[in-house]
C-alpha positions in Angstrom: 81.0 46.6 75.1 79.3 49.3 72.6 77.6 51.8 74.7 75.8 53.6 72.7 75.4 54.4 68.6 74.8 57.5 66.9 72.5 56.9 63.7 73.0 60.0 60.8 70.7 62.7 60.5 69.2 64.4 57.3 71.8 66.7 55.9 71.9 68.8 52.8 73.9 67.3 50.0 76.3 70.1 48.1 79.0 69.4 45.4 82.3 70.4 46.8 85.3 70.6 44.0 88.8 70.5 44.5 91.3 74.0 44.5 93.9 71.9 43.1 96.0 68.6 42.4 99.2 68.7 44.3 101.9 66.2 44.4 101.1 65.2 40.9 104.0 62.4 40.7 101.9 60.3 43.2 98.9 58.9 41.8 98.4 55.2 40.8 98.8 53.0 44.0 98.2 55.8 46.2 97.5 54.9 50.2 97.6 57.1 52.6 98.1 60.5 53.6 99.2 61.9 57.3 100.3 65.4 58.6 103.3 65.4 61.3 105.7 67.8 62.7 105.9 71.0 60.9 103.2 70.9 58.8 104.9 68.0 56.9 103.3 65.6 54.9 103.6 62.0 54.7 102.3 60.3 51.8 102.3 57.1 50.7 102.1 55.3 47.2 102.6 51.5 46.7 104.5 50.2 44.5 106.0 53.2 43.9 107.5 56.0 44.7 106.8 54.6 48.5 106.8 57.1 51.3 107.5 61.0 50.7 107.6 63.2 52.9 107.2 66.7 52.0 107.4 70.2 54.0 104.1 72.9 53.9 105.4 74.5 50.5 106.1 70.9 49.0 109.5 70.2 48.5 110.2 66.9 48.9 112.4 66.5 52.2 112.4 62.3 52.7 111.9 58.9 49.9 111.9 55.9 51.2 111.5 54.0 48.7 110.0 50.2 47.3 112.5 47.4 47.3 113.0 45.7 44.4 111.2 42.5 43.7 114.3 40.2 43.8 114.7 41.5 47.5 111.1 40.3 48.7 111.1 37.0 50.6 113.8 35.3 52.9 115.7 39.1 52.9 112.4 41.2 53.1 113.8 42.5 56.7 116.2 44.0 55.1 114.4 45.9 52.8 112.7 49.5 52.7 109.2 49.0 52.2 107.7 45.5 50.1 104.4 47.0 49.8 103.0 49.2 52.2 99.6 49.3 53.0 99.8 52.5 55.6 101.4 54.7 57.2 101.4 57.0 60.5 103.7 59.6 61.8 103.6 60.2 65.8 104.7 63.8 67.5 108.5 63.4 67.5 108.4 62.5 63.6 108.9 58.6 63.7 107.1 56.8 61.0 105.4 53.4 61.1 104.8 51.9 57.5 102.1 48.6 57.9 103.9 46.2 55.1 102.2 44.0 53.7 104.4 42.5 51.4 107.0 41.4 54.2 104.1 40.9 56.9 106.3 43.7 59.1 105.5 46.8 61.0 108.6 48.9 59.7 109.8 52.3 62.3 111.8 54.8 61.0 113.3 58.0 62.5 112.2 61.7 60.8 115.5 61.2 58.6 113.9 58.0 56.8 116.5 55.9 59.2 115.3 52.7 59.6 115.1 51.8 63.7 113.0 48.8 64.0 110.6 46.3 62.5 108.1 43.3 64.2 106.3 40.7 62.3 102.4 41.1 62.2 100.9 39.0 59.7 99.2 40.7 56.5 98.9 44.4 58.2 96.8 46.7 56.1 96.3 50.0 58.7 98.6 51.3 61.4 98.0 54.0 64.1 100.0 55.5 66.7 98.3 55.6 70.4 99.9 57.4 73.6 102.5 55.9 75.1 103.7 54.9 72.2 101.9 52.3 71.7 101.2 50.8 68.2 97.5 49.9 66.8 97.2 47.2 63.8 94.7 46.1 61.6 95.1 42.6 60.1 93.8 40.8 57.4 92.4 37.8 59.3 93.4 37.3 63.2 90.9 36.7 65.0 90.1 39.8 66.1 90.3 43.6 64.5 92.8 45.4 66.1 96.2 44.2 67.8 98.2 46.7 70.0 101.8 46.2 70.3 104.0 48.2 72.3 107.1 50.3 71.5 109.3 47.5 71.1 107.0 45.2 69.0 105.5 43.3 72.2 102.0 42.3 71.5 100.3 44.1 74.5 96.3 43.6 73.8 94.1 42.9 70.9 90.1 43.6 70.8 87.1 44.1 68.5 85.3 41.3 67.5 84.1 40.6 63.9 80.4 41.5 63.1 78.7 38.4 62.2 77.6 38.7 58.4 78.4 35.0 57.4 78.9 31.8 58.3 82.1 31.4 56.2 85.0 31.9 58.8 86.8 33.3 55.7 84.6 35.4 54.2 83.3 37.4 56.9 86.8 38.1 58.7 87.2 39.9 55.3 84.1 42.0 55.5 85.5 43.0 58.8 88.8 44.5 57.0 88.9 47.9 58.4 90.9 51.3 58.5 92.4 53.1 61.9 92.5 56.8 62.7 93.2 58.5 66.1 92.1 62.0 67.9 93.9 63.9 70.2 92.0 62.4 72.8 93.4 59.4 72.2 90.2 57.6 71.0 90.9 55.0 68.1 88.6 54.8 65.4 88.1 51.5 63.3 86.1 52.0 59.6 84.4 48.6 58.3 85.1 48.8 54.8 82.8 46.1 53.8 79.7 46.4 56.1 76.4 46.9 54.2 75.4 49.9 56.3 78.4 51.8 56.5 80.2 52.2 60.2 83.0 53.6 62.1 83.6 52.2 65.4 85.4 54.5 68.1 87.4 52.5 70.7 89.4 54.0 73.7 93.4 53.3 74.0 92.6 50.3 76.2 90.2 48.9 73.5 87.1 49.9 75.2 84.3 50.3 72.4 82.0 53.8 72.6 80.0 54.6 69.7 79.0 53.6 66.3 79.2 56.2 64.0 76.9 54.6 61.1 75.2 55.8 57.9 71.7 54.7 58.0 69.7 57.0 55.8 67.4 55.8 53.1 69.7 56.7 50.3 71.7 54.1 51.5 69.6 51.4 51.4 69.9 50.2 47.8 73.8 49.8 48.8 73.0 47.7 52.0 70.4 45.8 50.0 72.9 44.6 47.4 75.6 44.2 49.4 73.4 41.3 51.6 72.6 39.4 48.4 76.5 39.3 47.5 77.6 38.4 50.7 74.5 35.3 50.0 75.9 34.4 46.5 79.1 34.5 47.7 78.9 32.3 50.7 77.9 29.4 48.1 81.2 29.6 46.6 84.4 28.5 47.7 86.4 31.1 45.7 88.6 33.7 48.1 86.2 36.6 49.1 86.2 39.5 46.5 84.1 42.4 47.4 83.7 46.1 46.4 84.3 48.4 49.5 81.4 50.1 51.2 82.9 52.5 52.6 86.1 53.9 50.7 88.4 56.0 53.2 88.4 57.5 56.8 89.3 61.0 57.6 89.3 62.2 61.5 89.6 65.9 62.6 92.4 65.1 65.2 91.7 68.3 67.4 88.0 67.9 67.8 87.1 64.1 67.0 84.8 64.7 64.1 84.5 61.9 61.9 84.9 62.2 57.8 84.0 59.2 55.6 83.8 58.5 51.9 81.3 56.1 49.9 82.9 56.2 46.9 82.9 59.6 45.6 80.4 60.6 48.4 82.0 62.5 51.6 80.0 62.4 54.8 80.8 64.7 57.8 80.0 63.6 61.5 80.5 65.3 64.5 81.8 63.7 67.7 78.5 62.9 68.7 77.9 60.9 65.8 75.9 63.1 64.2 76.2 64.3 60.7 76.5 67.5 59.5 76.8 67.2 55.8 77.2 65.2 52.8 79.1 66.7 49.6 79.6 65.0 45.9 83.4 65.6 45.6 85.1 66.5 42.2 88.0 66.9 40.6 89.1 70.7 39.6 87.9 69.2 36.0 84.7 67.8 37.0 85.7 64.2 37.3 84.3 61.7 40.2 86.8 61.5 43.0 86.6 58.1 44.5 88.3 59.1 47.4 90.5 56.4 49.6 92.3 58.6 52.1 91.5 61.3 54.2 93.3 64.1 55.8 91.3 66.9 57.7 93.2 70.3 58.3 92.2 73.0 59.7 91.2 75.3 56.8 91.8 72.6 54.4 91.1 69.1 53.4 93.8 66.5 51.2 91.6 64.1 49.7 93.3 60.8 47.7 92.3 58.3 44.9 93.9 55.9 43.4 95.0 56.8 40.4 94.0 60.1 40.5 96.4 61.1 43.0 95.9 64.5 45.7 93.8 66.9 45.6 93.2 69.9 47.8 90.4 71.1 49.0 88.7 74.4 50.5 87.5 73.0 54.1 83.7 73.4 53.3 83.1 74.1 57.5 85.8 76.5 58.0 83.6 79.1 59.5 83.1 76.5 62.7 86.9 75.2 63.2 88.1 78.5 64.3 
């Protein structure tokens, strides 16, 4: 049951450019970028290279690379990755890739060993809760988010769909959403397709709390046209195809603050739901970053787009993390 939504608040708009590309071999295909033990970086690019890992300075320290396309299918189970769609990292260093090419959650210890996989049909975001317990966001089961324990037990699901349309189809796919977690162990869900764009925050057990959601009236002419497609499209009987709302999900793990992109548009809430700022983000050169993953540290943020790869980023609030 939602207990309570947080609507944004006016907030000055400043351009915010990046320090610096880093990783410069990952680009095209990029999907996801985590921090675990030591500092260390976890990035992931599909089709290729897959998942580096990296240490604080860079230097690569794990691959684990694509299979090969002759691999994917009957032996997919025995492959690296198909095509991953995610990735998270919990506090001893394990690493759970979301594949969706081979429809498996794939573990793997800090050394890139591979230590277990469990079928979950079309996964496309992962999240490590306590207990090592495993969220996963899904194409199309019924609802958004399935939790499986340790050993690939399904142990809950929760979240239901936001009704947008009548087509069964169609609207699970405007319910496709991204995961992130807080050290409190809250887990957040980001609609990437909902006209008025929305982060929900759930507790372990799958209790809903608050709507984070973007309401202001520059965002109306977004909403506006998103509703009509949603109506042309529910005339057709083509498979969905939509342009995402909302673009990527960043979450400040230490103090559950909530970063989201529209597009090339980053938007800063604080726990409360509140938001704090909104900032056009650039590359060093000037370009549009149409940012697609998140990752907040403390003095810093790591901002990805496909294909323009990582860039870093002075954190624009540093004077209030400290």
């Amino acid at each position: 049951m939602l207990v309570g939504a947080a609507r944004a608040q006016e907030a000055e708009e400043v351009d915010l450019s990046a320090k610096q590309r880093i990783l410069p071999a990952v680009g095209p295909g990029l999907r996801a970028v985590r921090q675990g033990v030591e500092g260390r970086l976890y990035v992931l690019a599909s089709p290729s290279p897959g998942l580096v890992v990296v240490d604080t300075k860079g230097k690569q320290l794990l691959s684990i690379g694509e299979a090969p396309p002759q691999t994917i299918g009957a032996n997919a189970s025995q492959a690296l990755i198909a095509f991953g769609e995610d990735c998270d990292v919990d506090a001893e260093g394990k690493i759970y890739v979301a594949d969706r090419g081979a429809n498996l959650i794939r573990v793997f210890s800090g050394d890139g060993t591979p230590l277990r996989s469990f079928a979950v049909k079309n996964p496309v975001s992962v999240a490590v809760l306590p207990e090592e317990e495993i969220a996963v966001a899904t194409l199309r089961e019924p609802h958004l988010i399935i939790v499986f324990d340790k050993n690939g037990k399904e142990v809950r699901e929760f979240g239901d769909p936001e009704p947008l349309s009548e087509r069964t189809d169609l609207n699970r796919f405007l319910n496709i959403g991204q995961l992130g977690t807080d050290a409190q162990g809250h887990l957040y869900y980001a609609f990437g397709y909902l006209p008025e764009p929305t982060v929900r925050q759930y507790d372990h057990l799958g209790y809903a709390g608050q709507d984070i959601q973007y309401t202001a009236i520059d965002a109306l002419p977004t909403a506006v046209a998103m509703r009509k497609e949603i109506e042309r499209q529910e005339q057709k009987t083509k498979e969905p195809y939509f342009r995402r709302v909302l673009t990527g999900l960043g979450v400040d793990h230490s103090k559950g603050e909530v970063w989201i992109a529209l597009n090339n548009n980053l938007l800063h809430f604080d726990a409360a739901g509140t938001r704090l700022a909104t900032y056009k983000v650039y590359t060093p050169q000037g370009a549009r970053l149409v940012a697609n993953t998140i990752l907040i540290q403390k003095d810093q943020l790591i901002i990805g787009s496909d294909p323009l790869g990582l860039y870093l980023f002075d954190r624009p609030d540093k004077k209030n993390t400290k």
